[in-house]
N, C-alpha and C positions, 0 to 999 in steps of 0.2 A: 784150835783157833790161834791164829798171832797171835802177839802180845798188843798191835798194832793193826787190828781190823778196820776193812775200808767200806763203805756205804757207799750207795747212790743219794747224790747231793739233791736232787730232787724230790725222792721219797716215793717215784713211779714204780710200776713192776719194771719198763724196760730199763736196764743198765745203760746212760748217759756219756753221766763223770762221777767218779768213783777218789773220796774226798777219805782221809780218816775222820776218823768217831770224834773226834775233837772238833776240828773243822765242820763236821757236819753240823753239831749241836750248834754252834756257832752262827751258820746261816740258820737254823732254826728258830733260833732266838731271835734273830736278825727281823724273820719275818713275823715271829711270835709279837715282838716291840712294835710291826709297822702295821699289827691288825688282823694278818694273814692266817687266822686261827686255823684253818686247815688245811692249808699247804704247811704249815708249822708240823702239826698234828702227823701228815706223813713222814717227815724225814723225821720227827722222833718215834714213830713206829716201826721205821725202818732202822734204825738205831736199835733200838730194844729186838727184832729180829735176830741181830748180830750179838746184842748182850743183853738177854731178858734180866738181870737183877741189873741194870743200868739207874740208878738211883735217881738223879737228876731227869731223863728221859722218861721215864716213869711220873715223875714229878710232876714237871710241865708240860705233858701229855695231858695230866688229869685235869691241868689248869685249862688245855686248850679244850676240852670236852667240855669244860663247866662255860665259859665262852660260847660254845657252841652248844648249849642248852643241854647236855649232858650228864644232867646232874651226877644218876647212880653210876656211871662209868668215869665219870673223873673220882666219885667215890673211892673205888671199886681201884684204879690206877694208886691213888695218894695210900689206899691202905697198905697195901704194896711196896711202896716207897718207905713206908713207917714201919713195916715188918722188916723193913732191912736197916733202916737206919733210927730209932723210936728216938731217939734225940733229935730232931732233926727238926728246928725252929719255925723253917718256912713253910716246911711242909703242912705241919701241924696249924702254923696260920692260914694258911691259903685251903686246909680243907675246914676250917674253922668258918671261912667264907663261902665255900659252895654251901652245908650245914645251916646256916643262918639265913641264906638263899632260899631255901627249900623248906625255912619254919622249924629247925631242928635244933630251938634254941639253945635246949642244956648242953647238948652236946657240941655247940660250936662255942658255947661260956668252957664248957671243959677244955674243948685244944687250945682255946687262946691263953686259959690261965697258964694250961701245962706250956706251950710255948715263954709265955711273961718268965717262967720260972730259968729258961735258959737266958732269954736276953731279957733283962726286968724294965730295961728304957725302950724297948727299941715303941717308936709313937706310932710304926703303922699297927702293932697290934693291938698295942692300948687304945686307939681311937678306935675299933673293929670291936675290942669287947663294949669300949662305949656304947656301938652302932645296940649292939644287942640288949645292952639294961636298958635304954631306951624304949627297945621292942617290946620288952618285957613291961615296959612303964614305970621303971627305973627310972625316972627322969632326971630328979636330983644326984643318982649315983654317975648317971651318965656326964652330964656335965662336967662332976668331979674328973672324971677320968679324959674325960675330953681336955681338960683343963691339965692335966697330969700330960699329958701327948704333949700340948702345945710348950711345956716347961720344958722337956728334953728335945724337943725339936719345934723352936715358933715361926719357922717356914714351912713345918706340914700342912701344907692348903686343904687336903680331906680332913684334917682335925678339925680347922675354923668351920668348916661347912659343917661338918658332924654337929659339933658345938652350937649354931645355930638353929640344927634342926631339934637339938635335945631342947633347948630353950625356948622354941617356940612351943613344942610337945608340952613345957613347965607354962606356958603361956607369958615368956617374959616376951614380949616381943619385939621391945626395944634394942634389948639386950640381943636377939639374935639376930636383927637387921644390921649391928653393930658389926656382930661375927662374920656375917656374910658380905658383908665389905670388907672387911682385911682378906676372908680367901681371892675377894675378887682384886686386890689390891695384889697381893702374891700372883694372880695369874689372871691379866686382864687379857688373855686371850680366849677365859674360859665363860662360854654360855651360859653353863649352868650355874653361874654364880649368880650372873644377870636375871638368871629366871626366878631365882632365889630369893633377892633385895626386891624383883617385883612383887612376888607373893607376900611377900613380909611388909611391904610398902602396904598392899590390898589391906590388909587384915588390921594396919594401923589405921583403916582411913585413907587414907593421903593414894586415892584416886589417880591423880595426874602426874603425880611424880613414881607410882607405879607403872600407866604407862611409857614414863621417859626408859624405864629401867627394861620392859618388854621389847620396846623397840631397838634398845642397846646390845640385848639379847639376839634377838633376830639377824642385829646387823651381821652379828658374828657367826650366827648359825642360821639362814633362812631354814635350815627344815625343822628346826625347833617348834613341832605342834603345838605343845601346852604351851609354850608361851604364844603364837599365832593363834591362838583358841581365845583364848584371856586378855588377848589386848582387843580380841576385839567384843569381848564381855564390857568390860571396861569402855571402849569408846562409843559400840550398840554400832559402829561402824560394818557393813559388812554381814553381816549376822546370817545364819544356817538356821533354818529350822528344825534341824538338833546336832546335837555333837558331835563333829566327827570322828567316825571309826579309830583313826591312828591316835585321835587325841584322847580317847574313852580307854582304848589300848595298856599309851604309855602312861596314861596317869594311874592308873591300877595297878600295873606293873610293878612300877616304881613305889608303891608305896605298900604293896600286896605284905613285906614281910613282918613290918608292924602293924599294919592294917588293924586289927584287933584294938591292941593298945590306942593307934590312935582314936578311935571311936568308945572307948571306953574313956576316955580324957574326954570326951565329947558329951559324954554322957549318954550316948547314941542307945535307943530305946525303940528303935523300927520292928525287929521282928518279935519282940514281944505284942508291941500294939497289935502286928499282921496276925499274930498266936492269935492274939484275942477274938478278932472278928472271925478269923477262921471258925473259933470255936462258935460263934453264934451264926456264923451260916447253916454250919454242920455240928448239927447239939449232942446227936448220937455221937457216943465217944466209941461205940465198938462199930463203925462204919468203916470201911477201907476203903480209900480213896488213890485214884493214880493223880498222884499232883506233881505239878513242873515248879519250881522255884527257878526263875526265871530274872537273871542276874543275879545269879548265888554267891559271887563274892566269894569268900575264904568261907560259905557254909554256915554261916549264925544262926540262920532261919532253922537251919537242918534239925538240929533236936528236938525242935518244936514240932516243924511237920513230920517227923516218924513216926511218930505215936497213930497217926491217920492214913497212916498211905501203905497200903497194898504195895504201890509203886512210885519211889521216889527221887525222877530225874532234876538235874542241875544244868545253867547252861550260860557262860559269860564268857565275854570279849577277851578276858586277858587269862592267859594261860598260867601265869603265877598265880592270880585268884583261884583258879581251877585243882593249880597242885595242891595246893593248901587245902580246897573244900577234901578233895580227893582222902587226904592224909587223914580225915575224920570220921572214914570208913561207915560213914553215914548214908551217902545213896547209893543208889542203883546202878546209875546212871550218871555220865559228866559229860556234857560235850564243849569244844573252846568254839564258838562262832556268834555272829553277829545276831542280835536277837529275832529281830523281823525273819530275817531270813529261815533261822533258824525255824520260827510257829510257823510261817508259810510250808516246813515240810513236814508238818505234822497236822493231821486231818482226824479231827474227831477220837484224840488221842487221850486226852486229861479230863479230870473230873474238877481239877482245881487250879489257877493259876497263881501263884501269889510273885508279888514282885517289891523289893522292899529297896526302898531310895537308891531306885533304876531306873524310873522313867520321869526322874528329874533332868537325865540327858538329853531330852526330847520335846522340845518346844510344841510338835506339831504331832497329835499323838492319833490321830485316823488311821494311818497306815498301822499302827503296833496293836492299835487296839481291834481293827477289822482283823488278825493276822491273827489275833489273841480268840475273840472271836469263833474262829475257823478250825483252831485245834483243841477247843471245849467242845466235848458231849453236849447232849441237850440237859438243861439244869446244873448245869457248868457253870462255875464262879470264877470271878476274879476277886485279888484283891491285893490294893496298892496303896502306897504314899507317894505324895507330891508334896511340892511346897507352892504354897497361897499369893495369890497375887488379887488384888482389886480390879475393878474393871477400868477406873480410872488411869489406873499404869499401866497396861496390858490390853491395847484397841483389837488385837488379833484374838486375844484369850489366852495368850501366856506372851512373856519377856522372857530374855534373858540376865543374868545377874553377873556383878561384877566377879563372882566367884566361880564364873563359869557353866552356875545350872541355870533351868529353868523354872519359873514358876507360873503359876495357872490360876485363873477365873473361875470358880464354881459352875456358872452355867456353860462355861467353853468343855467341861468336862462332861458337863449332864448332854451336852448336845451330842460330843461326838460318841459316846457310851450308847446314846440313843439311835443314832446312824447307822451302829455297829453290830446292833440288835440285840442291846443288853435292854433288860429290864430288872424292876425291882433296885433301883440305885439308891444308895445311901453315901452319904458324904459329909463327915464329920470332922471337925477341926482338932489335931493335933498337935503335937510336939516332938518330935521326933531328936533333935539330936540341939547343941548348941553351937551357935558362931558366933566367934568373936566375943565368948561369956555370956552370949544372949541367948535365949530361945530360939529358935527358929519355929514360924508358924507351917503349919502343915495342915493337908486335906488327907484323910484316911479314907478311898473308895473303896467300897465295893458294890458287885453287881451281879447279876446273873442274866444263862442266856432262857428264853421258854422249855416249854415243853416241847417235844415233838410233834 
C-alpha cells in the first residue's frame, strides 16, 4: 500500500473522485457535523477498507452507528479503536455515551472515570458522568459534578441543562429553572432549553408563564411534539383525545435511560399495586398464565408477572423503553408498536392484560379497551391504573392535565368497560406515584371478560 492511499470521497462502490485518506476523513466529518450520519458512515468505511486499524475512522464510525441507532456495532467499532489506542480520551468518552444510552451504567461510570484520568477538566465528560449519577439517583453527586463542568468551562450549555435536570431529579425546582435559563441564555437558539424552563415553570405552578415558554419553544422548533402536546395540556386548547404517537414516542425515549431512578424519586408504586390485584384475580399461585404487559416501559412489572405466566410478552411505543425491558431477560417476548394496533392483532391470545400508568395517555379509552377486549380468552382479565378525575371537571369522562396525561371519571370507565364486554369490575382508589411532592389520586381497574 502507499504511504499516501486514496479513497472514493463519496463512500459509494462506483469510483467518482478519489481524495487521500486525509481529505476524505475530512469531508466526513464535514458531513458527520452537518447530521449526514450515513453518508458520513460510508466514506469512513471506505477509509478503514484502505486502513482497517485506522483509529479515528474506526472511532467516528462507531459514533455515527450509535446516531443511527446502532448501538452493539458502534460498540463493537469503538472497542477496536481502544484495542489500538487504550488511551484514547474521546473514545473512551463517547463509548461511555452509547453505554449509558443502552442502561449499561457501570460500565459507561467506568470509561468516563478512566477517560477523567487523562483529561481530569475536560467538562464534556464530567457533565456525561453527571448525566449517569443522576440515572443512578445520585442526585446530589450529580449536581456536584455538573457544577465541577461549569467551573472548568461556564459556557458549557449541556452542563447547565444537565444541572437542571439533576436538580429538578433533587426536587429543587427553583434552582433548576435557574439553570435552564442560563443554558437558554448561552444558546437562545436552542428549543430544547425552552422546552425545559416550560416544564420547570409546569411543576412550579406558574401555568401561564409556562405556556409563554412552550410557545417560545415552538417558535424555534415547530416540530417540537412534547412541547405541542403540553401547551396545549396547559391551554385545554385543541385537545386529542389521547396522546399522540410522536409525543408518547419522544417523551419515553428521552427519558428511557433514568426512567427507573426517575420513578423511584417519585416514589412510583404502580406494578406492585397491579402485582397485587393480579394476585387476587388469579389466587392459585401455581396457574400459568400467557399475560401481555402492555406498555412495559423499561420492564418493572416484569418480575412480578413471571412467577404467573407460561408466556410473558411486552409491548411499547418507544424502542429505548423496549431495549431496557429487553436487557432484563425477563420476557418472551418484546415488540416496539403502538398499543391499539398492536391488541387488534392478537385475537384470543392472553389470559391476562395488565397495563400499569399506560393508559393515562388516553383520554378516550373504547377503542384500547374493545382492542383489549379482543385479544383476551374467555375469563380473561385486565388490569390497570389511571388517574381520577370528578365528574365535575371531566363533562366527557376524562380531561386532560397540565402535565400532559389524562384523567377519568369512575363511571366514564365502568361504562366503557361495560360496552366492551368486560364484566365483574372493580375500581378502587390509589396512589400510584407522586407530583409535584403530592400524591397523586388514582383508580386501580380491574375486570374480566364471561365465560364462553
Amino acid at each position: 500500500m502507499s504511504s499516501n492511499p486514496e479513497v472514493n470521497a463519496d463512500g459509494r462502490d462506483q469510483v467518482t473522485t478519489t481524495v487521500s485518506v486525509h481529505d476524505a476523513m475530512a469531508i466526513a466529518m464535514q458531513k458527520h457535523q452537518s447530521s449526514q450520519f450515513a453518508e458520513a458512515a460510508n466514506i469512513y468505511r471506505t477509509i478503514l477498507a484502505a486502513i482497517p486499524d485506522h483509529v479515528d475512522a474506526l472511532h467516528f464510525l462507531g459514533v455515527a452507528e450509535s446516531q443511527l441507532g446502532h448501538s452493539q456495532v458502534a460498540l463493537q467499532l469503538m472497542g477496536q479503536a481502544l484495542a489500538l489506542v487504550p488511551d484514547h480520551a474521546d473514545v473512551l468518552n463517547n463509548r461511555g455515551n452509547v453505554l449509558r444510552e443502552i442502561g449499561r451504567l457501570d460500565e459507561a461510570e467506568a470509561d468516563y472515570r478512566r477517560s477523567l484520568v487523562l483529561r481530569p477538566q475536560d467538562a464534556g465528560t464530567l457533565s456525561n458522568l453527571g448525566v449517569v449519577l443522576r440515572a443512578r439517583g445520585d442526585f446530589e453527586g450529580a449536581i456536584a459534578m455538573q457544577r465541577e463542568a461549569i467551573v472548568h468551562n461556564p459556557k458549557h450549555t449541556p452542563a447547565w441543562q444537565n444541572l437542571g435536570s439533576a436538580l429538578e431529579s433533587a426536587q429543587r425546582e427553583s434552582e433548576a429553572l435557574e439553570a435552564y435559563r442560563e443554558a437558554a441564555r448561552l444558546a437562545p437558539e436552542s428549543a430544547a432549553h425552552f422546552f425545559r424552563i416550560g416544564f420547570a415553570l409546569y411543576t412550579l405552578g406558574r401555568i401561564e408563564e409556562a405556556v409563554h415558554a412552550y410557545r417560545r419553544c415552538l417558535a424555534l422548533d415547530p416540530n417540537q411534539v412534547r412541547a405541542r402536546h403540553l401547551l396545549m395540556a396547559c391551554t385545554g386548547a385543541d385537545t386529542p383525545s389521547r396522546a399522540p404517537d410522536d409525543y408518547v414516542r419522544s417523551e419515553f425515549d428521552a427519558f428511557a435511560s433514568d426512567f427507573d431512578a426517575k420513578l423511584a424519586q417519585l416514589e412510583y408504586r404502580g406494578p406492585a399495586i397491579v402485582g397485587d390485584a393480579v394476585g387476587e384475580i388469579f389466587p392459585d399461585p401455581g396457574l400459568r398464565l400467557s399475560v401481555l404487559d402492555a406498555g412495559c416501559g423499561t420492564g418493572l412489572c416484569g418480575p412480578l408477572l413471571r412467577p404467573r405466566a407460561s408466556l410473558l410478552a411486552g409491548v411499547d411505543l418507544s424502542s429505548a423503553m423496549v431495549a431496557l425491558a429487553r436487557a432484563r431477560g425477563i420476557y418472551d417476548s418484546l415488540e416496539v408498536e403502538e398499543l391499539t394496533t398492536y391488541l387488534r392483532r392478537q385475537r384470543q391470545t392472553s389470559d391476562l392484560i395488565v397495563s400499569a400508568d399506560t393508559l393515562v395517555y388516553f383520554g378516550d379509552l373504547r377503542d384500547i379497551l374493545g382492542a383489549a377486549a379482543g385479544t383476551l380468552r374467555p375469563r380473561g382479565a385486565v388490569v390497570f391504573t389511571l388517574e381520577c378525575a370528578e365528574p365535575q371537571e371531566a363533562p366527557l369522562g376524562y380531561r386532560i392535565n397540565p402535565h400532559g396525561r389524562y384523567s377519568h371519571t369512575r363511571d366514564y370507565v365502568l361504562g366503557v368497560l361495560g360496552k366492551a364486554g368486560f364484566v365483574d369490575p372493580l375500581i378502587r382508589t390509589v396512589e400510584t406515584r407522586k407530583e409535584a411532592k403530592a400524591w397523586v389520586r388514582g383508580w386501580l381497574v380491574s375486570a374480566r371478560l364471561p365465560a364462553a
